[in-house]
C-alpha positions as CSV (number, residue, x, y, z in Angstrom):
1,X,69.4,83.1,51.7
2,X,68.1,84.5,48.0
3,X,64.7,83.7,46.9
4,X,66.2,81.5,44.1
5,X,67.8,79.0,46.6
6,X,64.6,78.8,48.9
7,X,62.9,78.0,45.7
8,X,65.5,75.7,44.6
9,X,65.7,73.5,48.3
10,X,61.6,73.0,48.3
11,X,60.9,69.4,48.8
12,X,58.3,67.9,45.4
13,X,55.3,67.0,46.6
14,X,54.2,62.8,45.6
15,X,50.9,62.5,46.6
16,X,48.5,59.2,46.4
17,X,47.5,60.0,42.2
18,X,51.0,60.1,41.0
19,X,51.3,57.0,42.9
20,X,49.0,55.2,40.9
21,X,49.6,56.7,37.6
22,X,53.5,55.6,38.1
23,X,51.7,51.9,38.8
24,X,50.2,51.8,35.7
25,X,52.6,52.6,33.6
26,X,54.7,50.3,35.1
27,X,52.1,47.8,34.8
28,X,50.9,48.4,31.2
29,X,53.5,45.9,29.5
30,X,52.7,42.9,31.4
31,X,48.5,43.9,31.0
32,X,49.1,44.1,27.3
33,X,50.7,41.2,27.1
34,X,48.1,39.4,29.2
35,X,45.4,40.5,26.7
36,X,47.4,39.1,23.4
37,X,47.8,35.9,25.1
38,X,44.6,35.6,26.7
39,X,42.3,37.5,24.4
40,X,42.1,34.6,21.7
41,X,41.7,31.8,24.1
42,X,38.5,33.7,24.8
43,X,37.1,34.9,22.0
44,X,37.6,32.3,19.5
45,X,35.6,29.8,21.8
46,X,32.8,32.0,21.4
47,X,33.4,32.8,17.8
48,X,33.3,29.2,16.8
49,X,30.3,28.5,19.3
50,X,28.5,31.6,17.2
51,X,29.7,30.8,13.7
52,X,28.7,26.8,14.6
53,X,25.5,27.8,15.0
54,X,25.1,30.0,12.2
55,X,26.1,26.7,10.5
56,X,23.4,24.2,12.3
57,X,20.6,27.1,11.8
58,X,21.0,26.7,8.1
59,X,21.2,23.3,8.3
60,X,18.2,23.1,9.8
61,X,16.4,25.0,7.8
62,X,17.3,23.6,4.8
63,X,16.5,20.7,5.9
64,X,12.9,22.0,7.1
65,X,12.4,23.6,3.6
66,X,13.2,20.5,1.8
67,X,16.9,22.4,0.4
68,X,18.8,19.2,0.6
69,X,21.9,21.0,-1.5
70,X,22.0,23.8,1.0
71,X,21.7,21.3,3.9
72,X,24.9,18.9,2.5
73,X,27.0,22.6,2.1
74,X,26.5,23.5,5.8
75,X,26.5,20.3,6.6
76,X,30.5,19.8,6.8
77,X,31.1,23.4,8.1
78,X,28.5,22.2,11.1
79,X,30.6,19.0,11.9
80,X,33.8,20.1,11.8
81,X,32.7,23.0,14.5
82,X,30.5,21.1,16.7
83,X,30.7,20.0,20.2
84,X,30.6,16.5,20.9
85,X,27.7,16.4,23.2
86,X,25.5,18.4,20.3
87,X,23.1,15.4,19.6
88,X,20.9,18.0,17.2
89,X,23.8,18.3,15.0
90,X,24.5,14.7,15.4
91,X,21.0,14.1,14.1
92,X,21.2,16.2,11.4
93,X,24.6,14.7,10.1
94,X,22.6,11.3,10.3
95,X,19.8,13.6,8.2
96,X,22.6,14.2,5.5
97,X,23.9,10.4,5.5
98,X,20.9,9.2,4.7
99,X,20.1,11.7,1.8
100,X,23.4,10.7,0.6
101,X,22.3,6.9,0.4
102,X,25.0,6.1,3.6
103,X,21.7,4.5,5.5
104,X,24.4,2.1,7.2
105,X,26.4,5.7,8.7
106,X,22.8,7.3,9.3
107,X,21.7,4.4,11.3
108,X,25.1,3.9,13.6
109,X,25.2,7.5,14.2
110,X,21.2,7.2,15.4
111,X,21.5,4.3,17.0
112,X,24.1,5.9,19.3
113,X,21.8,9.1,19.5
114,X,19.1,6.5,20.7
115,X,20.4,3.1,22.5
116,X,17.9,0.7,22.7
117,X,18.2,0.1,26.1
118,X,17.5,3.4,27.3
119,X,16.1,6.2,26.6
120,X,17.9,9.2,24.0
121,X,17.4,11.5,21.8
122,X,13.6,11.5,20.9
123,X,14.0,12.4,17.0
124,X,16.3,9.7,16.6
125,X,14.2,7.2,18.4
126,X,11.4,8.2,15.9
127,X,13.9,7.6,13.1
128,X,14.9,4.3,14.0
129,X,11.3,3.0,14.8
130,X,10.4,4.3,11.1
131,X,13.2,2.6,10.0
132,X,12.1,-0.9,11.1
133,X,8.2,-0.1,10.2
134,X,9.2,0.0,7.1
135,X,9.4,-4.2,6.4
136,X,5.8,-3.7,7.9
137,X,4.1,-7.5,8.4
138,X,7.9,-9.3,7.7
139,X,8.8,-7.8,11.3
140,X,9.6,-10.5,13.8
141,X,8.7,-10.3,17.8
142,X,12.0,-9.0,18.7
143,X,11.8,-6.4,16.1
144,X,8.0,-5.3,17.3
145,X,9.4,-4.9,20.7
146,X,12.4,-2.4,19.7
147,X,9.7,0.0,17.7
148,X,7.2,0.1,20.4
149,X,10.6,0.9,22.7
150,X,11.9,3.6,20.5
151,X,8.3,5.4,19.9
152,X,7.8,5.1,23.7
153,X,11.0,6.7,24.2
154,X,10.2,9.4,21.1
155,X,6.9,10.3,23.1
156,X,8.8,10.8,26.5
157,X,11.3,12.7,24.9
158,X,8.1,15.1,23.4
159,X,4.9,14.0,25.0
160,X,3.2,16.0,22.3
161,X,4.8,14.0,19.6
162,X,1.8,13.0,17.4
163,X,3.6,11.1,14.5
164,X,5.1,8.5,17.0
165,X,1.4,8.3,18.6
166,X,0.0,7.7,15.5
167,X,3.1,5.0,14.4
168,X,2.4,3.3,17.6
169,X,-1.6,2.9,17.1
170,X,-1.2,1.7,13.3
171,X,1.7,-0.9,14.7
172,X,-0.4,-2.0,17.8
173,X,-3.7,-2.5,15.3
174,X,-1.0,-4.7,12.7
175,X,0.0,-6.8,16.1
176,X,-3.7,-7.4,16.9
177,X,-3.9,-5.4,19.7
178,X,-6.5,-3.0,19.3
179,X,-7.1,-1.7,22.7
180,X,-3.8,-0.3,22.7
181,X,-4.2,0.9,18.9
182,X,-7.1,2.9,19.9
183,X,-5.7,4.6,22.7
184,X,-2.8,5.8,21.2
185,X,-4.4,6.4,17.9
186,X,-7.4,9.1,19.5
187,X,-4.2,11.0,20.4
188,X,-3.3,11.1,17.0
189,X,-6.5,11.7,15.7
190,X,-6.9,15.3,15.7
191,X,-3.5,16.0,14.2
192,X,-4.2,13.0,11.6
193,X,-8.0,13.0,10.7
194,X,-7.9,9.6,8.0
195,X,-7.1,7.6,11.6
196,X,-10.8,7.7,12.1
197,X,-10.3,5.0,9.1
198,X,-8.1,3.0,11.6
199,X,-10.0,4.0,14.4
200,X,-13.1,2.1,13.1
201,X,-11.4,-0.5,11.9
202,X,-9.7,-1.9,15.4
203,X,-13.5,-0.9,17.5
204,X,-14.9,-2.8,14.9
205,X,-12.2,-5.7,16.2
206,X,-13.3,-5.0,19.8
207,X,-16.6,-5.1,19.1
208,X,-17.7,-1.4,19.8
209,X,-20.2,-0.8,17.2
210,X,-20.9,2.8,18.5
211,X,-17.3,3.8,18.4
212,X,-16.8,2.2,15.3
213,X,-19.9,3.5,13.6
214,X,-18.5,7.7,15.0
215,X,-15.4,7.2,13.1
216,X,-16.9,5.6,10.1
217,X,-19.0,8.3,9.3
218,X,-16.0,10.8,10.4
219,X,-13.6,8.7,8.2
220,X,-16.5,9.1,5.2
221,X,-16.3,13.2,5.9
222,X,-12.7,12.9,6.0
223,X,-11.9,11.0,2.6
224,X,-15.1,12.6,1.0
225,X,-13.4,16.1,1.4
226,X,-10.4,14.6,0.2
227,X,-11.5,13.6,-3.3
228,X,-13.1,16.8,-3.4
229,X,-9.5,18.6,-2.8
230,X,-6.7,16.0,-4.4
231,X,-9.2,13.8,-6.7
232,X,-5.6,12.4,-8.3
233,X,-4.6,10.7,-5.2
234,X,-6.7,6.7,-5.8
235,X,-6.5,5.7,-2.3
236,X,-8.9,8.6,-1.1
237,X,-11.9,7.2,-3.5
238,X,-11.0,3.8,-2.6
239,X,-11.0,4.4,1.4
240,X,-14.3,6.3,0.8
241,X,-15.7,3.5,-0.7
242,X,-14.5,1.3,2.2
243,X,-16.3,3.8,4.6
244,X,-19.7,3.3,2.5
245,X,-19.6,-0.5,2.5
246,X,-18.8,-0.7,6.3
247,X,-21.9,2.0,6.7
248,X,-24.1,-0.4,4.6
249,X,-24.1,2.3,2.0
250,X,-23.8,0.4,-1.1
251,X,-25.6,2.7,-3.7
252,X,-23.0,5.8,-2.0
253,X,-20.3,3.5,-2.5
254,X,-20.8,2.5,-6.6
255,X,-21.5,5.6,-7.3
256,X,-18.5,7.1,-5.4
257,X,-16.3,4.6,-7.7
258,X,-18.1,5.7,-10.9
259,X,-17.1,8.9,-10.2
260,X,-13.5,7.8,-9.8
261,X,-13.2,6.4,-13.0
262,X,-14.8,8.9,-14.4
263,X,-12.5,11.5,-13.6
264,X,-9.5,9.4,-14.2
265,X,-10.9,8.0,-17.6
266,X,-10.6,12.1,-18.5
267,X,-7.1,12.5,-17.5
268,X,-6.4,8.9,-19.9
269,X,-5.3,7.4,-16.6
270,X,-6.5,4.1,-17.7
271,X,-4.6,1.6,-14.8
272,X,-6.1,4.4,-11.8
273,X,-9.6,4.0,-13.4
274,X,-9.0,-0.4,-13.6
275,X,-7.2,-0.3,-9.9
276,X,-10.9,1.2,-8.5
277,X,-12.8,-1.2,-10.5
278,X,-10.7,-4.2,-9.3
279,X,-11.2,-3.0,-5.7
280,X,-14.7,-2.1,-5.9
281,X,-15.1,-5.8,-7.1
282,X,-13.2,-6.8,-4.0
283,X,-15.6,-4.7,-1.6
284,X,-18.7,-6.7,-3.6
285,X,-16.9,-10.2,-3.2
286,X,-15.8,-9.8,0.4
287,X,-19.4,-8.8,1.0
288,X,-21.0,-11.7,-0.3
289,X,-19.1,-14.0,1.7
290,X,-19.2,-12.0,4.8
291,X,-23.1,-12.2,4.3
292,X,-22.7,-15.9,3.0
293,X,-21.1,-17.2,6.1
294,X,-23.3,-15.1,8.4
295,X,-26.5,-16.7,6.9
296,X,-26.2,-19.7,4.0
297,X,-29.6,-18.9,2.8
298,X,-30.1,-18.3,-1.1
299,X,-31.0,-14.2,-1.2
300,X,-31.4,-12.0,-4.3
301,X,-29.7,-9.3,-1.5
302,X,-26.6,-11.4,-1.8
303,X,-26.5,-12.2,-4.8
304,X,-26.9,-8.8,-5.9
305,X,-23.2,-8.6,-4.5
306,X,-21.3,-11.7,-6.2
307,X,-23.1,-10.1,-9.8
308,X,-21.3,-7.2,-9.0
309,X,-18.0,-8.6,-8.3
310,X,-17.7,-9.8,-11.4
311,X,-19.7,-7.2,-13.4
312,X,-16.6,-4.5,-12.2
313,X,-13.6,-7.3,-12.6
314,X,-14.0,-10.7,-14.2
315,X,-11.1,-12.0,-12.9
316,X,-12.1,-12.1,-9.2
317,X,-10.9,-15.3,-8.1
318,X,-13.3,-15.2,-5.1
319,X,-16.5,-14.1,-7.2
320,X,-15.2,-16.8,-10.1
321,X,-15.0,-19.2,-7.2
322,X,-18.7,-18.5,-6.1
323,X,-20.3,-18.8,-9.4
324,X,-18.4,-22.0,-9.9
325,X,-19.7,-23.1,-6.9
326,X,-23.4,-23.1,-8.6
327,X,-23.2,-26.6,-10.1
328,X,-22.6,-28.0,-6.4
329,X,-26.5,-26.2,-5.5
330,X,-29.8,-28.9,-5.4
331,X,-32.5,-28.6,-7.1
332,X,-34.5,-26.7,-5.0
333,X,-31.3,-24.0,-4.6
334,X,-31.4,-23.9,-7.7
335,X,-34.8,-23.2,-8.4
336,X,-34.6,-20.4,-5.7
337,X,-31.5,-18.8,-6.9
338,X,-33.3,-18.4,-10.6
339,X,-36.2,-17.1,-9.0
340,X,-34.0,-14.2,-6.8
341,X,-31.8,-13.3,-9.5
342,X,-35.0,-12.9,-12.0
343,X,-37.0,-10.7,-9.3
344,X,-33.6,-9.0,-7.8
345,X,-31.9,-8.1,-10.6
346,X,-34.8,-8.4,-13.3
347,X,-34.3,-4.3,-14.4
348,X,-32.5,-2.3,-11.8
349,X,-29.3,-4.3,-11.0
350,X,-29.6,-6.2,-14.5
351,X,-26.2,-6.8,-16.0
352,X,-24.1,-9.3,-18.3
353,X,-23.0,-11.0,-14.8
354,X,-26.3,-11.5,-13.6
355,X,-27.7,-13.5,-17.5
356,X,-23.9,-15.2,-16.8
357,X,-25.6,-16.8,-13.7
358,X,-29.0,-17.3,-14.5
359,X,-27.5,-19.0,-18.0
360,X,-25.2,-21.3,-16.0
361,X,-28.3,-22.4,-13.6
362,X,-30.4,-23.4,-17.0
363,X,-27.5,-25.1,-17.8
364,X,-27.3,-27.6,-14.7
365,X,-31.0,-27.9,-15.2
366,X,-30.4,-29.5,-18.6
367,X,-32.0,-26.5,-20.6
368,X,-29.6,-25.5,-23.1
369,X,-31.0,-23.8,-25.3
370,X,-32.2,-21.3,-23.1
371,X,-28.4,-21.2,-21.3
372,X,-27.6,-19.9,-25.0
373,X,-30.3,-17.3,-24.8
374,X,-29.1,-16.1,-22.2
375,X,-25.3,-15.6,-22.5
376,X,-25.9,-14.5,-25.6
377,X,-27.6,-11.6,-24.0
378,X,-25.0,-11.2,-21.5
379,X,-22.0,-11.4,-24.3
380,X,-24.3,-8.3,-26.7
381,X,-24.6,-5.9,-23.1
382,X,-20.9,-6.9,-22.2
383,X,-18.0,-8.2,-24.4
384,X,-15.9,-9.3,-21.0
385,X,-18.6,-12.4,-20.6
386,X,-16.7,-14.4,-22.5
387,X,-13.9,-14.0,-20.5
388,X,-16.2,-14.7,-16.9
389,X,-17.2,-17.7,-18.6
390,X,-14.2,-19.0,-19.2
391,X,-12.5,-17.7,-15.6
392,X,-15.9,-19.8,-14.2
393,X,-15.2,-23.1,-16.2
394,X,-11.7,-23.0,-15.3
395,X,-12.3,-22.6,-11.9
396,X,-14.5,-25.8,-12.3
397,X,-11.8,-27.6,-13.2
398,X,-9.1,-26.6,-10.7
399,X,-11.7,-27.0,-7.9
400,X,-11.2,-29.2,-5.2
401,X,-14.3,-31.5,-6.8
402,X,-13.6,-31.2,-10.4
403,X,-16.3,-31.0,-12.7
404,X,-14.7,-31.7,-16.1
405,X,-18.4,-32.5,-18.1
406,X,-20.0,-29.1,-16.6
407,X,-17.4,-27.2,-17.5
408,X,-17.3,-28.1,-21.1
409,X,-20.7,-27.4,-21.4
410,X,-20.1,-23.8,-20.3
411,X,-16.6,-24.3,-22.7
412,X,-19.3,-24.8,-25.6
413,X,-21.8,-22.2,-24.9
414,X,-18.9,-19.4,-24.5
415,X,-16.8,-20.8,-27.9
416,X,-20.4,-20.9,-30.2
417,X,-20.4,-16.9,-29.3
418,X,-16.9,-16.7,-29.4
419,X,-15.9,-14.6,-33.0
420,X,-13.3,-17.2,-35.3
421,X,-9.3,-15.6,-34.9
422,X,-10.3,-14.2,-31.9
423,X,-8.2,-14.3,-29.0
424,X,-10.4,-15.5,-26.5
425,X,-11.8,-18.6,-29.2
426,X,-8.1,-19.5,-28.7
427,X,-8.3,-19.4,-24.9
428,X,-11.6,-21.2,-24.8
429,X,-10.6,-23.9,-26.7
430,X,-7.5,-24.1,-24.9
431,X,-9.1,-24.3,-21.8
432,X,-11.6,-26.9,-23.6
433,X,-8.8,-28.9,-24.3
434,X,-7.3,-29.6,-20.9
435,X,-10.7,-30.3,-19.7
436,X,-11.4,-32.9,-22.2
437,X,-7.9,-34.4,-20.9
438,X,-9.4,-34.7,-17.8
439,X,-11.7,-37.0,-19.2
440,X,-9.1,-38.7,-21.3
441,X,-10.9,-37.3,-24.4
442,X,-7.7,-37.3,-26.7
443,X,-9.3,-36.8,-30.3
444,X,-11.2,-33.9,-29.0
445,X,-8.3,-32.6,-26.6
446,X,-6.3,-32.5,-30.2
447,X,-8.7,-30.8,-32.0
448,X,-9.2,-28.0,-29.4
449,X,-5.5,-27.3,-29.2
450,X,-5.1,-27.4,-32.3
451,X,-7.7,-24.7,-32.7
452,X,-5.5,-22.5,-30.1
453,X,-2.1,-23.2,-31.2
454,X,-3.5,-21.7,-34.6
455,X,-3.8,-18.5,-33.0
456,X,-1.5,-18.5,-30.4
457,X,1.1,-20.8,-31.3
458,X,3.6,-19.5,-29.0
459,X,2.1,-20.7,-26.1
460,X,4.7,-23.2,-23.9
461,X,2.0,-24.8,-22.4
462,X,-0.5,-25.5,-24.8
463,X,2.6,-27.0,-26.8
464,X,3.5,-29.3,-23.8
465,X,-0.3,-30.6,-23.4
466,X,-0.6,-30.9,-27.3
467,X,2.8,-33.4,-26.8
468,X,1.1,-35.4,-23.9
469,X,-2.3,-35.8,-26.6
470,X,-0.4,-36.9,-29.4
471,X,1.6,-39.2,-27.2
472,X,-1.3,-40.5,-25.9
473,X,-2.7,-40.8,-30.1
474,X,0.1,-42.7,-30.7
475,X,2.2,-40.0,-32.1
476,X,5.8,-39.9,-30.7
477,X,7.5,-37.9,-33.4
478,X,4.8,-35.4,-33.7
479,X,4.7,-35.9,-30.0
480,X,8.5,-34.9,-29.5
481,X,8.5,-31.9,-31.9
482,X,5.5,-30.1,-29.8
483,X,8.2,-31.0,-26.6
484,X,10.3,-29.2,-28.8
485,X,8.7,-26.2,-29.4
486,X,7.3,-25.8,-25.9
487,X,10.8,-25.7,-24.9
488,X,11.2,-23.3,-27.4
489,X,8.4,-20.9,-26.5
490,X,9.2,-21.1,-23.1
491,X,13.2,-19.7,-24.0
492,X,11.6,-17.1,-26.2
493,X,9.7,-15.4,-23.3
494,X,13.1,-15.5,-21.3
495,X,14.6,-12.4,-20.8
């Protein structure tokens, strides 16, 4: 046999790697087909997990940065990718509903986020809670019981949630119950440094006069920094003030409102500069009577307190009120009231308010002329006394004891320093004129609103009382066209 056919006959050798290579080819159709059937199913899950929260990411911080327009564009994207058990993005679509206006969407989509029977989503709880807080005193019992549910619920959620500690202290202290306020407020406190204010305020209700006076004087640190760093913000001098009076420091506190109208008198904010005025009045007036009812006793201390009341607003109804209440004092009251508001208020604390007094005590003692001396002086240091005098005699005669006569003696004090065609001559005399009704004084009832229909004669109801005078003078037609014009006035005012 040649070499050739010995070469030819050889067996080929197969061994195990050809094996396998021959596998794989054989297999490599059915893999690649695997892969275009299963790759998809794979990685589009986890491209739309990754591109949803690309989405919820820009969302949120839009939302964090105040970019509401940003927010509402991802906002849709978000949705349409997220999972159903997402509750963040949930929240966030409720975020976007309620920018939109759609509180009723916002507040189903929460309220699933947050049942009220069980514990949810602690953000949502927190919104819903707000939510209700909102109607603040108008909230019925079964409304109080689903806040304090839904921040107990926030706070288990986030135990470290400070804004639902501080929600649940301020609503606990508006319930009354201010051993629960405190404790949740003192968990607030150091994130929230005005709740000292609060703080003080329910101790003071329980009683704890250390406690309360710590937070008081950390409230006054507080809201003195603050008009120091955002002086435009009113509520900061006012709670300041607040902190004085409750610390007995009454000189601090005026001067702390002076200050405030100052500085808003300078940026011609004329209503901020009235608002602290009125409410420093209200400090004054609320002291008096605290002190009043605490101890009946005439001082020049309290007095000192109904003078200012009226010096900073003469249209305190509870000062007015006080002052009025002078004509009711004996003798001897009286004597001691003169002789405290001469020594108390004699230079330091002297004021229009304070001659307004002393002028309406010479009055009840039958002395005239020096009740004109004296609110004359008042009416030259303030132009406004003219105005507390006639607040005071109305208050006379709307008071449960009317005292018609007294009244028009104050009436003629205030009307003989009163300038002619001056508004508050035509008020006076108005005023005049319904208390000489009272006493069935018809002539002079006529002539007063006659006096103040000449200035004012727009006015429904001095038209309607001049009708009842004439009637009562025996004037029907004159009587019927004053009917006429009240009616008049009163569709001229309508809107």
């Amino acid at each position: 046999m040649s070499v050739t056919e010995k070469t030819t006959q050889s067996p080929v050798r197969s061994g195990p790697h050809s094996q396998r290579r021959k596998l794989w080819l054989n297999a490599a159709p059915a893999l690649i087909l695997m892969c275009i059937v299963l790759l998809p199913s794979v990685l589009l899950p986890m491209f739309r997990q990754r591109t949803f929260l690309r989405y919820k990411g820009e969302v949120t911080a839009a939302l964090q940065s105040g970019d509401y327009d940003t927010a509402n564009l991802f906002a849709e994207k978000m949705l349409q990718l997220a999972p159903p058990d997402d509750v963040e993005a949930q929240y966030h679509w409720a975020t976007i509903e309620t920018l939109r206006g759609n509180q009723q969407t916002a507040r189903a989509i929460l309220q699933k986020l947050a049942p009220e029977n069980s514990s949810g989503y602690g953000a949502a709880h927190l919104w819903l809670a707000k939510d209700l807080l909102q109607y603040g005193e108008q909230l019925n019992d079964q409304d109080s019981n689903r806040v304090i549910h839904h921040l107990n619920a926030a706070q288990k959620a986030d135990p470290d949630q400070t804004e639902a500690q501080f929600l649940m202290g301020r609503h606990q202290q508006r319930m009354g119950n201010h051993l629960a306020a405190t404790e949740s407020l003192l968990k607030a406190v150091e994130h929230y440094p005005s709740v000292h204010f609060l703080l003080a305020e329910s101790f003071e209700e329980l009683h704890d006069s250390g406690n309360a006076g710590l937070h008081w004087e950390a409230a006054a640190h507080y809201f003195r920094q603050a008009t120091d760093g955002q002086p435009d913000v009113v509520d900061h001098w006012v709670k300041l003030c607040h902190c004085y009076f409750r610390q007995q420091r009454f000189e601090e506190a005026e001067q702390i409102i002076k200050d405030g109208i100052l500085h808003f008198r300078k940026r011609s904010e004329r209503s901020s500069g009235v608002f602290l005025s009125q409410a420093f009045s209200a400090f004054c007036a609320g002291q008096f009577q605290q002190e009043n009812s605490a101890a009946p006793q005439i001082s020049g201390h309290k007095l000192r307190f109904l003078v200012k009341a009226l010096e900073y607003d003469s249209g305190n109804v509870a000062a007015i009120a006080a002052v009025a209440n002078l004509w009711n004092l004996t003798e001897a009251e009286t004597e001691q009231m003169e002789e405290d508001l001469s020594n108390e208020l004699g230079v330091r604390h002297r004021s229009a308010a304070s001659f307004v007094m002393l002028g309406i005590l010479r009055l009840q003692r039958g002395d005239s002329e020096t009740a004109e001396r004296l609110f004359r002086t008042a009416e030259t240091a303030d132009a406004g006394t003219l105005v507390v005098m006639r607040n005071v005699a109305q208050q006379m005669m709307n008071s449960a004891t009317p005292a018609a006569e007294s009244a028009i003696q104050l009436c003629d004090a205030a009307i003989l320093l009163a300038k002619s065609e001056s508004p508050i001559l035509w008020q006076l005399s108005a005023t005049r004129g319904q208390l000489h009704m009272e006493l069935q004084h018809w002539e002079l009832a006529f002539e007063d609103f006659s006096v103040a229909l000449s200035g004012q004669g727009n006015l429904p109801d001095a038209h309607r009382l001049m009708a009842i005078v004439r009637q009562q003078l025996g004037k029907a037609e004159q009587a019927e066209i004053h009917q006429r014009q009240a009616g008049h006035a009163i569709s001229s005012e309508s809107p």
